[in-house]
DOKOLRO-744734 format. One record per residue (C-alpha): x, y, z. Coordinates in steps of 0.1 Angstrom, whole numbers, plus 5000, padded with zeros to 4 digits. Example, Ala and Ser with C-alpha at 12.3 -4.5 7.8 and 13.67 -1.06 7.14 Angstrom:
BEGIN
512349555078 513749895071 
REM end
This chain:
BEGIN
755534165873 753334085841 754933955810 752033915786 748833985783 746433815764 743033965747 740133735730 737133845716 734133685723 730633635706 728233375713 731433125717 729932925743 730632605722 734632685723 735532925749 736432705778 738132475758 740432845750 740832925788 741832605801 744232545774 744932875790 745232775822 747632525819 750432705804 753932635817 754733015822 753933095862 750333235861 752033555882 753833655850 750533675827 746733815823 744133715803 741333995792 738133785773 736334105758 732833985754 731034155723 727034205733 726933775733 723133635734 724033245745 725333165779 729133225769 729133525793 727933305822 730633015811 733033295815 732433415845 731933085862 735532965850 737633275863 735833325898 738833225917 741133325893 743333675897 744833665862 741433685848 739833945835 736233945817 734934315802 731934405778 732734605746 729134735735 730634855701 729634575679 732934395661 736034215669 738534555662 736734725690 737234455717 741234365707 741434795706 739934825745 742034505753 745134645743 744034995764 743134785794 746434565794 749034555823 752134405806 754534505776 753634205756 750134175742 749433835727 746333775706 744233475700 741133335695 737633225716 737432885690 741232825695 742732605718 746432705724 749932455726 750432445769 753732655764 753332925739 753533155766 756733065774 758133075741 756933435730 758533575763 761733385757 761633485719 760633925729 763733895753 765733715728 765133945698 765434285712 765034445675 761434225667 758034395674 755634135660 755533745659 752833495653 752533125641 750132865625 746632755635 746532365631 743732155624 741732005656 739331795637 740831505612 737731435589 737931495551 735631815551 737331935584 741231895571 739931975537 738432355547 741232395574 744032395546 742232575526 741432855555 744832855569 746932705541 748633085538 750333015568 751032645575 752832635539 755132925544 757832875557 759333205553 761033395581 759633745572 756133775561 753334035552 750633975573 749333685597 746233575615 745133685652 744333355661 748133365668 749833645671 752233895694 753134225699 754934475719 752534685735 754335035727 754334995690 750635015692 750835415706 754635515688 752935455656 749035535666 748335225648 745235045658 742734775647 740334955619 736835045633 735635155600 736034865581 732734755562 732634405577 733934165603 736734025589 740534065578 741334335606 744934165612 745434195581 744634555578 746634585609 749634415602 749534585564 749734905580 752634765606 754734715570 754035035561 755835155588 758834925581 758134675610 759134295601 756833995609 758133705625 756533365613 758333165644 756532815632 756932675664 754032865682 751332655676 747732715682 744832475668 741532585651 739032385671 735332435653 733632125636 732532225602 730032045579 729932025539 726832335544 728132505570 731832525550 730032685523 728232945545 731732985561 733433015529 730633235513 730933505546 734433545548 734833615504 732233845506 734034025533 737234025518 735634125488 734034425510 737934525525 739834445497 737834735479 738134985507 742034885506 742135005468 739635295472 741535445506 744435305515 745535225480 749235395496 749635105516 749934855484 753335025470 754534705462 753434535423 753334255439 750734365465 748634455436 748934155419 747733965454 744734205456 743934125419 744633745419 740933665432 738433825404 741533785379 741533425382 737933395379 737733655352 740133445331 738133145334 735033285325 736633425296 738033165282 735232955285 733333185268 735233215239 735632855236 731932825228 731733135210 734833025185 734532665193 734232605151 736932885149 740232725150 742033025150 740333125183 741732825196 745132835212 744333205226 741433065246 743532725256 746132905268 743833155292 741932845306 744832665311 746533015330 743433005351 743632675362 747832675366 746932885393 744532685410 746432345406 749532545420 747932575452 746432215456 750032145449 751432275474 748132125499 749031815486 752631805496 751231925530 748431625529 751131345521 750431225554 746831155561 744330905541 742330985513 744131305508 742931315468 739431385483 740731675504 742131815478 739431795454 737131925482 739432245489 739532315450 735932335449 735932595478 738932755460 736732805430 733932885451 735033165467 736933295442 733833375424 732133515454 734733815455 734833795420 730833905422 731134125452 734634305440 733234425404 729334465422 731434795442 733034875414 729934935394 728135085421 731435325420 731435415384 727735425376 
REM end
């Protein structure tokens, strides 16, 4: 009898995907006891091919097409499509630890009461840009060390199947963008009062090589769409963030930035203006507590590799970066709201 199933999206991951199935493959859990669906998205390299070549011989194995362009579409027809009461998610750039298998099993069986449960994505790649961007990506995760959180990523993370049709909760279709549907998703799981387990010993690792340009372009896509869904959060499902401190995490982004740019620009404006002085120190100096917090915290994370000052210079500068991405793209849809 199946255990687990597990469901990955693919597009055009032809670069990554075997690497995900054979870390697949050699799980320690018997291969009777789990199925993996690869849902492939409309892909225009050879990863379908790739696919289809590696699970030939292979029972457990299952490779679909989803036409409906987007990742929510595939993980929604992979969870129709699953045999087993255990769905676990993950991604087609993700290579996953040879018995992670085993442990969500164990841990379902063991915590009759628990519905969800994910884990960290690690760093593959050891170079300063790599390490740099990977702390900065996943950061949210690998420094909390909190039982119970909010939300985690897909790239690892469980559920029991019949939560999924109890509550009719699904991934979001109509989201503006690719992007943040496990967050959606597991925002809407709190709603409903479910906890989320961040069981740090499930470990999965992130395996794409990124470059100074192609971090940027990376960094650039994914604040413009959070930007996009953070703004459909407050204009929709604002009944979701209940919490003030929800609000104050969907605010932290262009609040940051907007304090910075403020302050800057009345220290030039008032820069002869003494008086002006200490009220514009103290917002540029709030603006930058909070980014210093954070490299903070990296940095106690960073002890143990070389030249760890340069990562953490290099993940401020994406910090700032992005933050002033949404910051453009969150008041660009409120403007086109108002006016």
């Amino acid at each position: 009898m199946l255990k687990i199933s597990i469901i990955i999206p693919n597009y055009n991951m032809s670069s990554y995907i075997i690497d995900t199935l054979t870390s697949l493959e050699n799980q320690s859990l018997d291969k009777k006891l789990y199925e993996v669906i690869i849902v492939d998205n409309n892909s225009t390299d050879n990863s379908y091919t790739l696919i289809d070549n590696f699970i030939k011989d292979k029972n457990n194995y299952h490779l679909i097409s989803e036409k409906q362009q987007g990742p929510s579409f595939c993980r929604n027809l992979g969870i129709k499509l699953s045999k087993s009461d255990l769905i676990f998610f993950t991604d087609a750039d993700c290579k996953v630890e040879n018995n992670i298998l085993e442990k969500i099993v164990i841990f379902f069986q063991d915590n009759k009461d628990i519905s969800i449960v994910g884990g960290p994505v690690y760093h593959y790649h050891k170079d300063i840009i790599n390490l740099a961007y990977h702390y900065f990506r996943f950061g949210f995760i690998l420094d909390n060390k909190n039982k119970y959180v909010d939300y985690l990523t897909t790239s690892n993370l469980a559920f029991r199947k019949s939560i999924f049709y109890k509550e009719n909760i699904f991934f979001n279709t109509d989201l503006p963008v690719d992007g943040a549907e496990d967050t959606f998703l597991c925002l809407k799981f709190r709603e409903k009062n479910y906890s989320i387990i961040n069981e740090t010993t499930f470990k999965v690792y992130h395996i794409p090589f990124f470059t100074f340009f192609s971090s940027l372009e990376k960094t650039y896509k994914i604040a413009k769409n959070y930007s996009l869904i953070q703004f459909k959060i407050i204009n929709e499902e604002i009944r979701i963030l209940k919490k003030i401190t929800m609000y104050l995490k969907l605010f932290s982004f262009p609040l940051t930035v907007s304090l910075m740019l403020l302050g800057i620009i009345l220290f030039l404006f008032y820069l002869k203006k003494l008086i002006f002085f200490l009220p514009t120190f103290i917002i540029i100096f709030y603006a930058f507590f909070i980014l210093f917090r954070a490299a903070k915290r990296y940095k106690d994370n960073l002890k143990k590799f070389n030249n760890k000052y340069l990562i953490i210079g290099f993940m401020f500068m994406l910090n700032i970066y992005e933050r002033t991405v949404y910051f453009l793209f969150f008041y660009i849809n409120l403007l086109k709201l108002h006016f």
